[in-house]
C-alpha positions, 0 to 999 in steps of 0.5 A: 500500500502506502506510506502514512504520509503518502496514503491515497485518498481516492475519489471518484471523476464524475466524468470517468469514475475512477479517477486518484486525484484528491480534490478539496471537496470531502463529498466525493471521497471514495476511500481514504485509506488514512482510516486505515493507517492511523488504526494500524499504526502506519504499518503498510503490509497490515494496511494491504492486508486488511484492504486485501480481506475488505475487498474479498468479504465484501464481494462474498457479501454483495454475492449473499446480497445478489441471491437475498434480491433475487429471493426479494428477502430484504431481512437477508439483504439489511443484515448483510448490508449491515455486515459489511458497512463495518468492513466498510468503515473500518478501511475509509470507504465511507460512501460505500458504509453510507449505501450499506446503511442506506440498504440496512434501512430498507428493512423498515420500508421493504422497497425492493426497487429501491434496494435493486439501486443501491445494490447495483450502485454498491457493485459500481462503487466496489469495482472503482474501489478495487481498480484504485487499490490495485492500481496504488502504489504498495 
């Protein structure tokens, strides 16, 4: 991964969604790393790790997600949703904790379609995510 002086903080382009640039604008922020690094105590191989174990969680995650939407099980879909949001939290990826609270909420409402957006918008999201980590310097 990255030094802590150097940790990415990765945003996404409104024009190609994946751009690593740092903007002064906090709402774009796709995941700030720093979360992270801080946590660990700068230490770079546990940071690649755990970034490693919240890309591969939340991918079987969004897989348990896919088959509960499919079964239109929103109970399955706001537990899994709120699994994940602290894998989420845990690495900086704090918009995409916001869309898993967002898909946990949905247990009150039962708005399936509401959830089939979220979820296809949590997979755009994780595959930016993954593309900046791989493409960061370790």
């Amino acid at each position: 991964m990255c030094g802590k002086d150097s940790v990415a903080f990765w945003r996404i382009d409104p024009m190609n969604k994946n751009a690593n640039e740092s903007s002064s604008d906090d709402a774009d922020l796709l995941i700030d790393l720093s979360v992270l690094v801080d946590a660990l105590g700068g230490d770079t191989a546990q940071v690649h790790k755990y970034v490693l174990l919240f890309l591969e969680s939340t991918k079987e995650g969004l897989a348990e997600i896919d088959v509960a939407l499919n079964l239109s099980d929103i109970e399955s879909i706001a537990v899994v949703g709120h699994r994940i949001k602290s894998a989420a939290l845990t690495v900086g990826a704090l918009r995409f904790a916001d869309l898993c609270l967002t898909l946990e909420q949905l247990r009150k409402s039962k708005d399936i379609e509401k959830a089939k957006k979220i979820i296809a918008s949590m997979h755009l999201m994780l595959a930016s995510i993954e593309e900046q980590i791989e493409a960061s310097p370790r």
